[in-house]
Each structure stands twice: as C-alpha cells, then as structure tokens.
PAZAPA-4460 file (N, C-alpha, C; in steps of 0.05 Angstrom, whole numbers, plus 32768, in hexadecimal, padded with zeros to 4 digits):
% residues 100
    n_x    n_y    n_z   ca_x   ca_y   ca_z    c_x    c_y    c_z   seq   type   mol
   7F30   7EB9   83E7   7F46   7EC9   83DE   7F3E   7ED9   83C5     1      X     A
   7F4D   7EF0   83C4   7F43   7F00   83B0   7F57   7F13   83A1     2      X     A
   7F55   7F13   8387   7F72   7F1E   8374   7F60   7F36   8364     3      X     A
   7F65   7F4C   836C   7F5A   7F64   835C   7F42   7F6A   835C     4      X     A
   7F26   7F5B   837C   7F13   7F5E   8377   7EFC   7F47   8369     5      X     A
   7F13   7F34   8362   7F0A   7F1B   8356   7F0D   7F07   8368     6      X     A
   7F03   7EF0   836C   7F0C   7EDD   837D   7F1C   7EC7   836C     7      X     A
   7F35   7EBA   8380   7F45   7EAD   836D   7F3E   7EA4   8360     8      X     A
   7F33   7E8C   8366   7F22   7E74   8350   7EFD   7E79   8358     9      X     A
   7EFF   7E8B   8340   7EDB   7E89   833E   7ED4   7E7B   832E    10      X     A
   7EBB   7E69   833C   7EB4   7E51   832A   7EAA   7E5F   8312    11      X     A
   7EA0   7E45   8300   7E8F   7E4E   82EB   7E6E   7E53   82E8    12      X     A
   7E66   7E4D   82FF   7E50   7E54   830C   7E47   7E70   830A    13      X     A
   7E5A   7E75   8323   7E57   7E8E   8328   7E66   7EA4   8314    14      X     A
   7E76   7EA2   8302   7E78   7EB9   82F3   7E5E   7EBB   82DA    15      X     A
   7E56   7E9D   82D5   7E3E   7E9E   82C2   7E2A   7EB1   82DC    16      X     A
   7E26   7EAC   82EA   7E0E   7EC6   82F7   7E10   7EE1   82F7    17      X     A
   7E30   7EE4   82F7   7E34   7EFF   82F2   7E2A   7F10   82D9    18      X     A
   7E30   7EF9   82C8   7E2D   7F04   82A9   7E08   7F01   82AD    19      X     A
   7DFF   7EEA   82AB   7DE1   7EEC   82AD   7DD3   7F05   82B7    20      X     A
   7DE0   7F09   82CC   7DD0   7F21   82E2   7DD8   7F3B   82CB    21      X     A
   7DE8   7F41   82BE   7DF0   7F50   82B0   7DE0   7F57   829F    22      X     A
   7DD8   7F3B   8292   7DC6   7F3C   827A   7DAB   7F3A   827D    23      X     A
   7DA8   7F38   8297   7D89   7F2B   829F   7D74   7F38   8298    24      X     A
   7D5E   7F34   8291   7D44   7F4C   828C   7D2D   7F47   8298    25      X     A
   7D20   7F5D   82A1   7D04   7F52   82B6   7CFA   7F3C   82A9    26      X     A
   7CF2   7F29   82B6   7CE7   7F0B   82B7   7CF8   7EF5   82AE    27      X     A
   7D0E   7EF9   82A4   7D1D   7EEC   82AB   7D1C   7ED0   82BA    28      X     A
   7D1E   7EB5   82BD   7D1A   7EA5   82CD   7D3A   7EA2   82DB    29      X     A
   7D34   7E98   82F0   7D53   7E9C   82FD   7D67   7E86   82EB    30      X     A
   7D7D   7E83   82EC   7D8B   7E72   82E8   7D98   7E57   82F7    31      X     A
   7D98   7E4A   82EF   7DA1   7E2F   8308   7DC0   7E33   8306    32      X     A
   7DCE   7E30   831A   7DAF   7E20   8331   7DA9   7E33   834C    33      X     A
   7DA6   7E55   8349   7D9B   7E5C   8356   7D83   7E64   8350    34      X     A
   7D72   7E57   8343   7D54   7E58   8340   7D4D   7E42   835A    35      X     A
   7D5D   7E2B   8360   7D5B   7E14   8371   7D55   7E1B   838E    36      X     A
   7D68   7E35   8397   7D6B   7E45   83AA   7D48   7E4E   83C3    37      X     A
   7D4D   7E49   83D5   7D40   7E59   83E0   7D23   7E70   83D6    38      X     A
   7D40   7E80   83D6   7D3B   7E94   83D5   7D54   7E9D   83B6    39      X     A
   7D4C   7E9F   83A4   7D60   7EA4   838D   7D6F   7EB7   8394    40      X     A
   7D5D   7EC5   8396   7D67   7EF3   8390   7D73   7EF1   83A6    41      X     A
   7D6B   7EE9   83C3   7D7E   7EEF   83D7   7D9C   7ED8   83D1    42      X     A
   7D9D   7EC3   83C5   7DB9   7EBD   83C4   7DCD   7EB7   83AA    43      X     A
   7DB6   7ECA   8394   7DCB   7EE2   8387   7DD7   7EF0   838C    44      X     A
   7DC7   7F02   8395   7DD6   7F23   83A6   7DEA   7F13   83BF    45      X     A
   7DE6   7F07   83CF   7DFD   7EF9   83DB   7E15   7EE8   83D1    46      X     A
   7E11   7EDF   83BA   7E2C   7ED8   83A8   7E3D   7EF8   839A    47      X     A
   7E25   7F08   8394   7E37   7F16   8380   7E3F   7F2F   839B    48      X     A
   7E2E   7F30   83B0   7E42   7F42   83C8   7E5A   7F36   83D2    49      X     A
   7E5A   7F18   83CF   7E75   7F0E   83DB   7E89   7F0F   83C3    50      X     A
   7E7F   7F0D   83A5   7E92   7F15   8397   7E9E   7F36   838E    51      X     A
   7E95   7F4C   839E   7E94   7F5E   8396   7E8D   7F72   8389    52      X     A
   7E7D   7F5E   8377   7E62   7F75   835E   7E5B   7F85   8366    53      X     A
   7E46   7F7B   837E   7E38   7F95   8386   7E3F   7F98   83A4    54      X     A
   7E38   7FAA   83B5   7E2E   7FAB   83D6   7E1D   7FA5   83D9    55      X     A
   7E15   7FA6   83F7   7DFA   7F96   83F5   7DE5   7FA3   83F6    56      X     A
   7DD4   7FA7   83E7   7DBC   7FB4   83EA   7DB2   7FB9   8405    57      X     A
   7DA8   7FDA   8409   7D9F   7FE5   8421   7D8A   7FD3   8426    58      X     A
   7D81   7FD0   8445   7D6D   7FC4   8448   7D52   7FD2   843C    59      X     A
   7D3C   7FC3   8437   7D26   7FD7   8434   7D22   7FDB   8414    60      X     A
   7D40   7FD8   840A   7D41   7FE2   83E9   7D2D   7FD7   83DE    61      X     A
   7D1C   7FDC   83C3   7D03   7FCD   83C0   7D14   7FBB   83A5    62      X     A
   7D0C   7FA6   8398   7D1E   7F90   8390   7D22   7F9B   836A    63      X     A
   7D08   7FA9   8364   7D16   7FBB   8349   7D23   7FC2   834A    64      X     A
   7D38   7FD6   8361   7D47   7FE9   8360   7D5D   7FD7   8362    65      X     A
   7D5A   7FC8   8377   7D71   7FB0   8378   7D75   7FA1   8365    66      X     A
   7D65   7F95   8352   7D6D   7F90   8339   7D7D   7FA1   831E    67      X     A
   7D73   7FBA   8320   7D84   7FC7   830A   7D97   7FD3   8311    68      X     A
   7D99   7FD6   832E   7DB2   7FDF   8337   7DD1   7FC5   8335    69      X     A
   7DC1   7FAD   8339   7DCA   7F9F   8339   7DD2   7F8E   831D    70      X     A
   7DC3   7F91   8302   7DD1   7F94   82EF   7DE3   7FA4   82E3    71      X     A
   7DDD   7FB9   82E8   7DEF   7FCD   82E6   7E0F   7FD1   82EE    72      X     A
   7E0C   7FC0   8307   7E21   7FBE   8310   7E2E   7FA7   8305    73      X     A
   7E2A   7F90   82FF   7E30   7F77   82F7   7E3F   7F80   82DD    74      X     A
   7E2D   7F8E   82CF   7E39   7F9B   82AD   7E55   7FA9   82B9    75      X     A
   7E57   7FBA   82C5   7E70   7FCD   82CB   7E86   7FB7   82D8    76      X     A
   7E7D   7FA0   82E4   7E93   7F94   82F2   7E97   7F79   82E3    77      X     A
   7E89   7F78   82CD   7E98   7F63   82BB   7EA3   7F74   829E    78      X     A
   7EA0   7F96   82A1   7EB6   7F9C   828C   7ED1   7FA2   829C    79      X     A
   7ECA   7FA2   82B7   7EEE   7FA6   82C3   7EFD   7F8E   82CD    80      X     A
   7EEB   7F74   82CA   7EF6   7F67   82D4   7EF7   7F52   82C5    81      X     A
   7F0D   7F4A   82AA   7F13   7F36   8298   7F09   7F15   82A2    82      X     A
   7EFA   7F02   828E   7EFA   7EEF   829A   7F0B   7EDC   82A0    83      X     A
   7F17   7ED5   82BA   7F29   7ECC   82BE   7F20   7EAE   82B6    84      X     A
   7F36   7E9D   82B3   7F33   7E6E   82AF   7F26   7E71   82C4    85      X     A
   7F13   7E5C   82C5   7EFC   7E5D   82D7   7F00   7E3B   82DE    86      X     A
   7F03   7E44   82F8   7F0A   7E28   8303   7EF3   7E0E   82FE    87      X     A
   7EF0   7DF4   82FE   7EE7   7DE0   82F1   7ED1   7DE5   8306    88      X     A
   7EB7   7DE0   830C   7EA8   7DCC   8320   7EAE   7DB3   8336    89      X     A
   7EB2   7DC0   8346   7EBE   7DA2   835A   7E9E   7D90   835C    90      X     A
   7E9E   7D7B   8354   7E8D   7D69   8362   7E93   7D53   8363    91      X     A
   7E92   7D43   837E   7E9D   7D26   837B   7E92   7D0F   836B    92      X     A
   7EA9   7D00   8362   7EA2   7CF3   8347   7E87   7CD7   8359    93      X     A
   7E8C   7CD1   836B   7E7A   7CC5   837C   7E6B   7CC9   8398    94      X     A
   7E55   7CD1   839A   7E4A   7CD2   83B9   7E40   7CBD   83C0    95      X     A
   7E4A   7CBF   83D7   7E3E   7C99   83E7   7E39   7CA1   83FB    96      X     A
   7E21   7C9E   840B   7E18   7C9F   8429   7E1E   7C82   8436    97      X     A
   7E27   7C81   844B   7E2B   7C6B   845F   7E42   7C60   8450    98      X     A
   7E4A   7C3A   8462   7E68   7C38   8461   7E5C   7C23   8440    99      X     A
   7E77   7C25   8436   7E7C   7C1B   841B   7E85   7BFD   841C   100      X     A
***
C-alpha cells in the first residue's frame, strides 16, 4: 500500500538505503544488509523501483549511468518526500526448527 508515493510502513532498512544511495560515492562498499545479497546493485534498484525513486533502468544501461542517475534521483525523492515514523523491524523474538 502506498500514501503519496511512499509506502505505508517503510521499514527502517529501506529508507536508510534511500538516503545512503543518495549519499553514496564511487567505491562505496554496499551497505547491509544488501552487500549480503546476491547480487547487491540488482536488489537495490529493485527495492528503490518498488518504492518509487527511480524506474527501472533501460536494459543495456551501463551501471555508471545507472548509478548517478540513480543518486540523483534518491536526492530529489528524499527532498519531496518527508521522513515518515519508520516502522520497527519485525523479527521473531525466537526461531525454532522442528517440534518444541
């Protein structure tokens, strides 16, 4: 769900990436925990296309261009878009595999 372009409750995760990607400068090491990822850069740009920052980069784009386009954009859409209370981290207080 989404209120003005924002999603209702964006974690605190993901608005710290917004701002990072904002601020980020070549070499940069990624941030966790999408340095953990795969593939980082591809599921940045897939958090911040599902949050609206950016579109998605044309295919083919070469990943400089996608990067400063992609800061660029992060800067413009965290001056229009106030930080909203940033919902807590859900994680369960216990994981248990098999019966208890």
């Amino acid at each position: 769900m989404r209120f003005a372009g924002v999603p209702a409750t964006m974690r605190r995760d993901d608005w710290l990436l917004v701002e990072w990607v904002a601020g980020a400068q070549p070499g940069d090491p990624f941030p966790e925990p999408w340095c953990q990822a795969h593939s980082p850069l591809q599921a940045m740009i897939g958090r911040l296309v599902e949050f609206g920052v950016i579109a998605p980069p044309a295919p083919g784009t070469d990943v400089a261009t996608i990067a400063r386009e992609t800061s660029a954009a992060a800067k413009q859409w965290l001056e229009q878009h106030p930080r909203p209370p940033l919902a807590p981290q859900q994680v369960p207080r216990k994981m248990t595999w098999g019966p208890q």
